[in-house]
C-alpha positions as CSV (number, residue, x, y, z in Angstrom):
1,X,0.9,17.8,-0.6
2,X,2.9,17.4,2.5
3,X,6.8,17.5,2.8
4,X,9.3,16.1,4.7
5,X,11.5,19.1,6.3
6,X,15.0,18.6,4.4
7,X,17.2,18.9,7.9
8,X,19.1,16.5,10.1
9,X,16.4,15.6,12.4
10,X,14.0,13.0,11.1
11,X,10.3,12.6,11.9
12,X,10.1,16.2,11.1
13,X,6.7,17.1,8.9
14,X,6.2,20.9,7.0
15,X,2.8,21.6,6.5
16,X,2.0,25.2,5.6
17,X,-0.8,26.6,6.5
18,X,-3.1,27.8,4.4
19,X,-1.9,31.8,4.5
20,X,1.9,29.8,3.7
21,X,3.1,29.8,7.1
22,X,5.8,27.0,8.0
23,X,4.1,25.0,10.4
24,X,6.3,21.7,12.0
25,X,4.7,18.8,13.3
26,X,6.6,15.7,15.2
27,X,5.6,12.8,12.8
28,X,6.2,8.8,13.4
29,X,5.0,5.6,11.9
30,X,2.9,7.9,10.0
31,X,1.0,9.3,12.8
32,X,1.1,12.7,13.8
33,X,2.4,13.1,17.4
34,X,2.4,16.8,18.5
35,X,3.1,20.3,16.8
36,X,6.5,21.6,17.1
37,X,7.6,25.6,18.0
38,X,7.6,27.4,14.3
39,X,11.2,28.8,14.6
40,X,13.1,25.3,13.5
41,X,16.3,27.0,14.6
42,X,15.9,27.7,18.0
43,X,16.5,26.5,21.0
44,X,12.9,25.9,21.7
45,X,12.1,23.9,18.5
46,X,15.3,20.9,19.8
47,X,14.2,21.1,23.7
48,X,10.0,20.3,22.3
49,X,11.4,18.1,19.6
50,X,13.2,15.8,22.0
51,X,10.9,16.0,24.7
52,X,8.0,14.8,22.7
53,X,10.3,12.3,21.0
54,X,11.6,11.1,23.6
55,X,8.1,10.4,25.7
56,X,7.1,8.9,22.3
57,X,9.7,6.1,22.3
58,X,9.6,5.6,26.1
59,X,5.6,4.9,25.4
60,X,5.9,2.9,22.0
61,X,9.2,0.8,23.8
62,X,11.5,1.3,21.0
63,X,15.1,2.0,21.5
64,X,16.2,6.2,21.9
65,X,18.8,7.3,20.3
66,X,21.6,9.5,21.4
67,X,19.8,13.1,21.4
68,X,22.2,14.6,19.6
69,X,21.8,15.5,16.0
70,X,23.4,14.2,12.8
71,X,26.1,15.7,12.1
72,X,25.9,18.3,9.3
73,X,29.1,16.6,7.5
74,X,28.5,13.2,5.8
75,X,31.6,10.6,6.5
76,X,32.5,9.1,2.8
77,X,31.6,5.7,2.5
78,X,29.2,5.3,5.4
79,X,25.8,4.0,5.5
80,X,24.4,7.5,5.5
81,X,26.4,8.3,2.8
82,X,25.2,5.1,0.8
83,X,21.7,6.0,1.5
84,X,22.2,9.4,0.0
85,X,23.6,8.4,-2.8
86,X,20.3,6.5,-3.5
87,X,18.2,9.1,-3.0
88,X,20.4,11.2,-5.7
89,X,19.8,7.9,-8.2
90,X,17.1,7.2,-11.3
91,X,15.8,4.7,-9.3
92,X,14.7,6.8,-6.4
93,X,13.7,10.3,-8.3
94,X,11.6,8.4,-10.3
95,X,9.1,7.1,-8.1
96,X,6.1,8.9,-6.8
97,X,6.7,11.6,-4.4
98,X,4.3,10.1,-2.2
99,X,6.6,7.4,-2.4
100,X,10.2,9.0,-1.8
101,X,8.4,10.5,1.3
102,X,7.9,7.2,2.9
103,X,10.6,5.7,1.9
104,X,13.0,8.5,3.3
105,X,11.4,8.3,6.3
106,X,11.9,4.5,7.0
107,X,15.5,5.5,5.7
108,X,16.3,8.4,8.2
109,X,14.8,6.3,10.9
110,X,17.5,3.3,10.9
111,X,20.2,6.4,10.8
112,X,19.5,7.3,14.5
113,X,18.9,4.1,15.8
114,X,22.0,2.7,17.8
115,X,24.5,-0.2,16.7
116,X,22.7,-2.0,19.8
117,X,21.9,-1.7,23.6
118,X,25.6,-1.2,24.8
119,X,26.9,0.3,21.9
120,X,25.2,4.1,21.6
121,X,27.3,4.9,18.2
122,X,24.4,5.4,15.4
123,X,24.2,3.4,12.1
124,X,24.3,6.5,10.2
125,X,28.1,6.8,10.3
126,X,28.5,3.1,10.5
127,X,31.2,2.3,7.3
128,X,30.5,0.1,4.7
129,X,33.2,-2.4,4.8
130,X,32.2,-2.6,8.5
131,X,28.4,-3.3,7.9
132,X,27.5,-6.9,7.9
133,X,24.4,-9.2,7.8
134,X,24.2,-9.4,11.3
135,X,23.9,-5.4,11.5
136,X,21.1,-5.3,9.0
137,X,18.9,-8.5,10.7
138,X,19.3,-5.9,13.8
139,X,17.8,-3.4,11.9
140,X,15.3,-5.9,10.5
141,X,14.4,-7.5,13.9
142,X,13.5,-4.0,15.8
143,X,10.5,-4.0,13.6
144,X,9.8,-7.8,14.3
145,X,6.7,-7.1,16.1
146,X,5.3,-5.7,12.9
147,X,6.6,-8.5,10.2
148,X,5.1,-6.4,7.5
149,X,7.2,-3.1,8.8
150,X,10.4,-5.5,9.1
151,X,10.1,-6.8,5.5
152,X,9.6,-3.2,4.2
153,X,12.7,-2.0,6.1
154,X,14.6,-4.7,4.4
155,X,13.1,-3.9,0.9
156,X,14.6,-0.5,1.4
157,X,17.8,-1.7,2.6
158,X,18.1,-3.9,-0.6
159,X,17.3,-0.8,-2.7
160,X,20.3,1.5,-1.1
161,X,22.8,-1.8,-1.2
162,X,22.3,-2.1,-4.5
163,X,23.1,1.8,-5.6
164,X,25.4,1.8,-8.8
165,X,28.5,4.5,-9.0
166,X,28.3,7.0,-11.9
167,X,29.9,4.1,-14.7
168,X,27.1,2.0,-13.6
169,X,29.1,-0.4,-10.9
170,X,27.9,-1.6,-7.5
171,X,29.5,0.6,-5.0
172,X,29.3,-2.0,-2.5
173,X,28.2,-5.8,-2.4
174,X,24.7,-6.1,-1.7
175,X,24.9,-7.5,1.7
176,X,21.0,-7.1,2.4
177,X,20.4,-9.2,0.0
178,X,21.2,-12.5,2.2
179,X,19.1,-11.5,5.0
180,X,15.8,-13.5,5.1
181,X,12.6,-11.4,5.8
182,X,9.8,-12.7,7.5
183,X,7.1,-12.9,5.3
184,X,4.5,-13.3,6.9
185,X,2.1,-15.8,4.6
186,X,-1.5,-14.1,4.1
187,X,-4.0,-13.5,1.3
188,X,-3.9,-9.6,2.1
189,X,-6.8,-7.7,1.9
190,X,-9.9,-9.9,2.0
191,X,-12.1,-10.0,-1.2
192,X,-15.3,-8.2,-1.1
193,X,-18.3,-11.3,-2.4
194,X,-21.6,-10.1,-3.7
195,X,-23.2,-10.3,-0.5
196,X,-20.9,-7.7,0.9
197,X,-21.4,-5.5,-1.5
198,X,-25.8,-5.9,-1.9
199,X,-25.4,-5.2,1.9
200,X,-23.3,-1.8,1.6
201,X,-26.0,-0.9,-1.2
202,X,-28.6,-1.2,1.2
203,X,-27.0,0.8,4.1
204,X,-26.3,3.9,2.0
205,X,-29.0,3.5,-0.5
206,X,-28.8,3.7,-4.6
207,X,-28.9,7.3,-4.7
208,X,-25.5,8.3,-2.5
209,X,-22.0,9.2,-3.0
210,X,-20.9,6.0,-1.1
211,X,-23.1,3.9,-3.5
212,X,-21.9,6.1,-6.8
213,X,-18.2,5.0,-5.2
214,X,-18.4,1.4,-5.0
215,X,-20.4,1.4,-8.7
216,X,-17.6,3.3,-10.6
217,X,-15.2,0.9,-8.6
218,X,-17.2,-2.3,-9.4
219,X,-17.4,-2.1,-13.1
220,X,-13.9,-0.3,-13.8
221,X,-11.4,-1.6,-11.0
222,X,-9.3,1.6,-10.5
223,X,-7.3,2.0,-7.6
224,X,-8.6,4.7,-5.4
225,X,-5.6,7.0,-6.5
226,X,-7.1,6.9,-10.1
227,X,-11.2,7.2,-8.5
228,X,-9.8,10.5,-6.6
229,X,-8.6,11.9,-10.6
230,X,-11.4,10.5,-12.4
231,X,-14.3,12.7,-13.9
232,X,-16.3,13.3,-17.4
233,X,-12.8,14.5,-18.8
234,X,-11.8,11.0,-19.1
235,X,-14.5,10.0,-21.0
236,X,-14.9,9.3,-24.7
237,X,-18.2,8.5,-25.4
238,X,-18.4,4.7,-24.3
239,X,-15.8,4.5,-22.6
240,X,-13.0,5.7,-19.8
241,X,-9.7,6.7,-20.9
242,X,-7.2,7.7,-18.5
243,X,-3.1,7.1,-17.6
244,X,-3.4,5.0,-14.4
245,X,-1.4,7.0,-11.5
246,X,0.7,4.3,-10.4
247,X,4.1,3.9,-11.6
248,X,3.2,7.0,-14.6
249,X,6.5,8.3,-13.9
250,X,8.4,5.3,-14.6
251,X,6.5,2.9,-16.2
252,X,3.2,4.3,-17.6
253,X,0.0,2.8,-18.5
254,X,-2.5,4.1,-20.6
255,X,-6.0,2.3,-19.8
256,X,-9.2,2.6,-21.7
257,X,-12.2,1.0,-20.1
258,X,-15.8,0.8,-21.5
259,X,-18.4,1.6,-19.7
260,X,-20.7,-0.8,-18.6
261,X,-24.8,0.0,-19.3
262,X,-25.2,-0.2,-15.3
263,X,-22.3,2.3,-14.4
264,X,-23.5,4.5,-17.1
265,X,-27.1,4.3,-15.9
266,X,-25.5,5.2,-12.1
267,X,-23.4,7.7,-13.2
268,X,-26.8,9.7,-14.3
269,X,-28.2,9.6,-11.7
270,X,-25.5,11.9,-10.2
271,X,-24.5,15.5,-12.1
272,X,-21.5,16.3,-12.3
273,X,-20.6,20.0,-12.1
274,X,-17.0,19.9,-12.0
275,X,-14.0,17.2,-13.3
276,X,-14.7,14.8,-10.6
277,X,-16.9,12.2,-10.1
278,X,-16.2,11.5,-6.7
279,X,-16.0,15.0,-4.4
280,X,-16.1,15.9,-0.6
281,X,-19.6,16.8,1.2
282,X,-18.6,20.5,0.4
283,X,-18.3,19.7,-3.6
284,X,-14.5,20.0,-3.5
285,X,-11.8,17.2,-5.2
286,X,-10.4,15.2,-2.7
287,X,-7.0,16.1,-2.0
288,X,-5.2,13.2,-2.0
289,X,-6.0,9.5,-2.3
290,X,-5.2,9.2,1.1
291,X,-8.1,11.5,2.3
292,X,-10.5,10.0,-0.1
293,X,-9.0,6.4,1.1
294,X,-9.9,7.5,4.6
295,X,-13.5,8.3,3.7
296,X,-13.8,5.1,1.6
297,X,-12.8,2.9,4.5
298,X,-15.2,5.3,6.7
299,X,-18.1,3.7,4.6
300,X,-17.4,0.7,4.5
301,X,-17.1,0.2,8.3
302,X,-20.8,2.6,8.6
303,X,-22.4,-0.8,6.2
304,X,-21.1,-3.3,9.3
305,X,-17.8,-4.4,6.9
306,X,-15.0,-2.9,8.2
307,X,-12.6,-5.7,7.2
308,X,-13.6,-4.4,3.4
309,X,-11.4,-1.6,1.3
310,X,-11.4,-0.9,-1.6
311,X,-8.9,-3.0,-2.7
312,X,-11.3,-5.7,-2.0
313,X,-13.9,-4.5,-4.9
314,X,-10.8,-4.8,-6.9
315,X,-9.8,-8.2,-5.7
316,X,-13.9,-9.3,-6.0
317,X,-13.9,-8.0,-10.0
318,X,-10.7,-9.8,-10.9
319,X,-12.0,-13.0,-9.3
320,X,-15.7,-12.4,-11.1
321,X,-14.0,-12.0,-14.2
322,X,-12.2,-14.7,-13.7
323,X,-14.7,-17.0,-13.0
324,X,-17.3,-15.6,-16.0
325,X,-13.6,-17.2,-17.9
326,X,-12.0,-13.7,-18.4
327,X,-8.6,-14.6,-20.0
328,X,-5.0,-13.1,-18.9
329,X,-4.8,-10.7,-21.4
330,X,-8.4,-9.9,-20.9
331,X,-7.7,-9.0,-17.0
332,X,-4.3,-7.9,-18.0
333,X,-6.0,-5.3,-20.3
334,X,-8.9,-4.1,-17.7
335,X,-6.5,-3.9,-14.8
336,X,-3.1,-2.6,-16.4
337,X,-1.3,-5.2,-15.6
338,X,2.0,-6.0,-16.9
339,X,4.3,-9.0,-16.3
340,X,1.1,-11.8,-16.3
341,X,1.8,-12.5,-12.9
342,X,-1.2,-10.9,-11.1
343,X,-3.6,-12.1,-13.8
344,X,-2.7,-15.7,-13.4
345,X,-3.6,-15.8,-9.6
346,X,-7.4,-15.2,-10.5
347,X,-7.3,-17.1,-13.6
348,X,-5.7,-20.5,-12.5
349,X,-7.6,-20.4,-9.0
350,X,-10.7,-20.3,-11.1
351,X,-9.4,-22.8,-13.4
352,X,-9.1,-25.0,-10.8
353,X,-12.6,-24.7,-9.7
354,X,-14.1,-24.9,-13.4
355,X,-12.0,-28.8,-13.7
356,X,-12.6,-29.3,-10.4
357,X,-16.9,-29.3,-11.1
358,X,-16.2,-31.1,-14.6
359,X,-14.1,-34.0,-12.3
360,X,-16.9,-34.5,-9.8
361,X,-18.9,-34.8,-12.5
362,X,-17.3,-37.5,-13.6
363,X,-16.2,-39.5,-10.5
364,X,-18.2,-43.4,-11.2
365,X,-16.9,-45.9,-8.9
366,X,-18.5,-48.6,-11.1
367,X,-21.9,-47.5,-10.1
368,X,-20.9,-48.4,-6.1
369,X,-22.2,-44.9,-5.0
370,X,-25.4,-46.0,-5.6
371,X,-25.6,-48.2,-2.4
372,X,-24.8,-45.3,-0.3
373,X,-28.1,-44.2,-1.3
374,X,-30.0,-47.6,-0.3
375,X,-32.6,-48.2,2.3
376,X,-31.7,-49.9,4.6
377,X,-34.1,-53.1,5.4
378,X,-34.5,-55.6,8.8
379,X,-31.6,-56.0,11.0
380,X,-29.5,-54.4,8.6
381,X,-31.1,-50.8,9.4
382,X,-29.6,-51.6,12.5
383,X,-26.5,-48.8,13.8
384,X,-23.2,-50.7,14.4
């Protein structure tokens, strides 16, 4: 797994190689911008760091920061020292590690971002009592051009704002929590139809890895962190039985899912040597969700569908289910769904088309329709 370098620059990635040499890499937005010098100490490794930093911003058009680092002393009761605390609290260690990554990295970023254009002093040692709404919409609003980045920032801020002291109290009120974020209104990922999917059967053909994919995700619904562990290990006898990866840490789910005839019957057709089902052209595990993500959404675009993922198949089973009158707690128990919410999207939008059938049926008008249907005769076939 990657890390995060724990020093006071941010953006910094670690990625040994593969003999355990520290490698640095200059890493933004989640993209990987250049490779750093390997001594992180020297001279060299600043002058690269804020040279290819620096060209970054000056390209992307977001504000620079002063180039000097965060100080190595953390002021007491400042927003950096808030954020810290968090990181230190139940509600942060418990989450995926995947997930403290990203989320310490949209946290480090708003430290070395300036108070505003005239004003070069960074938010990190901004103090508490001092930090209003109308810092944190700044904060908010340099993401504006991505709403969906903006609205994440602000998630985060909400989290650290609402950090509790060691008797359990609110160290400070939770000022984030009357800023408004913009969410942006969409259905998300669209949902893969039947169509879709005949037609990515037909590109790759019944007998490949992409096909042997999309039929273990068709007839299960796991989310690609769960097809990345899954293999003949989790299987007992006629059926798939398995802690779901999401959330295990804090809230975990154990899942059992039969097998249905037709995955069983695909699932044959391919040997499995190791404890994967799903393995790279050279036989190996995926190692990550993220690489087997990557390869997922690679298929999809090779079968013409590149506004597919595999979130889609997911959404495309809940709404079949839903519509062959699956229940909430039947989708609640194939998906691992908790608090009802998520199963009652499917189910009441499928209601609604079930009563909406049954009231066309029934629409009468007195028998009036009828003369819609009439030929017209003489003058009166006539167009007024």
């Amino acid at each position: 797994m990657i890390d995060v370098a724990n020093i006071d620059l941010p953006y910094i990635e670690k990625n040994p190689s593969r003999h355990g040499k520290a490698r640095y890499f200059l890493r933004i937005a989640g993209k990987r911008i250049c490779r750093l010098p390997d001594k992180i100490d020297s001279e060299e490794f600043a002058v690269e760091y804020w040279k290819a930093r620096k060209a970054h911003e000056a390209k992307a058009g977001t504000p620079s920061a002063d180039p000097r680092p965060l100080s190595a002393i953390v002021k007491p009761d400042s927003f950096r020292w808030l954020c810290m605390e968090y990181m230190l609290s139940k509600p942060f260690t418990t989450l995926d590690q995947t997930t403290q990554t990203r989320r310490r990295n949209i946290i480090e970023a708003m430290w070395i971002e300036p108070l505003s254009g005239t004003d070069g002093r960074l938010f990190a040692d901004m103090p508490l009592q001092r930090m209003g709404v109308g810092n944190l919409q700044v904060l908010r609003d340099r993401k504006k051009d991505v709403p969906f980045a903006a609205d994440e920032r602000l998630k985060v801020l909400r989290q650290v704002f609402d950090t509790k002291d060691r008797d359990g109290k609110p160290i400070t009120a939770n000022v984030a929590r009357l800023v408004d974020p913009f969410r942006k209104h969409s259905d998300g990922h669209d949902t893969a139809t039947a169509e879709e999917l005949a037609q990515f059967i037909e590109h790759h053909g019944v007998k490949s890895k992409a096909v042997l994919y999309l039929a273990i995700q068709m007839f299960t619904g796991l989310r690609v962190s769960d097809l990345r562990a899954l293999g003949p290990q989790h299987r007992r006898k006629d059926a798939f039985k398995l802690r779901l990866f999401k959330n295990r840490n804090r809230t975990p789910v154990d899942l059992e899912i039969p097998i249905h005839p037709i995955l069983d019957a695909v699932l044959a057709m391919h040997p499995v040597k190791g404890l994967h089902y799903l393995v790279t052209d050279f036989g190996k595990p995926f190692n990550s969700a993220k690489s087997l993500g990557n390869r997922i959404s690679d298929w999809w675009r090779q079968a013409q569908l590149p506004h597919l993922t595999s979130h889609s198949v997911r959404k495309g089973l809940a709404t079949d289910l839903a519509h062959g009158e699956a229940t909430d707690s039947m989708l609640e128990a194939m998906f691992g769904w908790k608090d009802g919410k998520t199963s009652k999207i499917y189910t009441r939008n499928a209601e609604r088309a079930r009563l909406a059938r049954q009231s066309v049926a029934r629409i009468s008008w007195d028998g009036i329709g009828a003369k819609l249907l009439a030929q017209p005769e003489g003058d009166e076939a006539k167009v007024s």
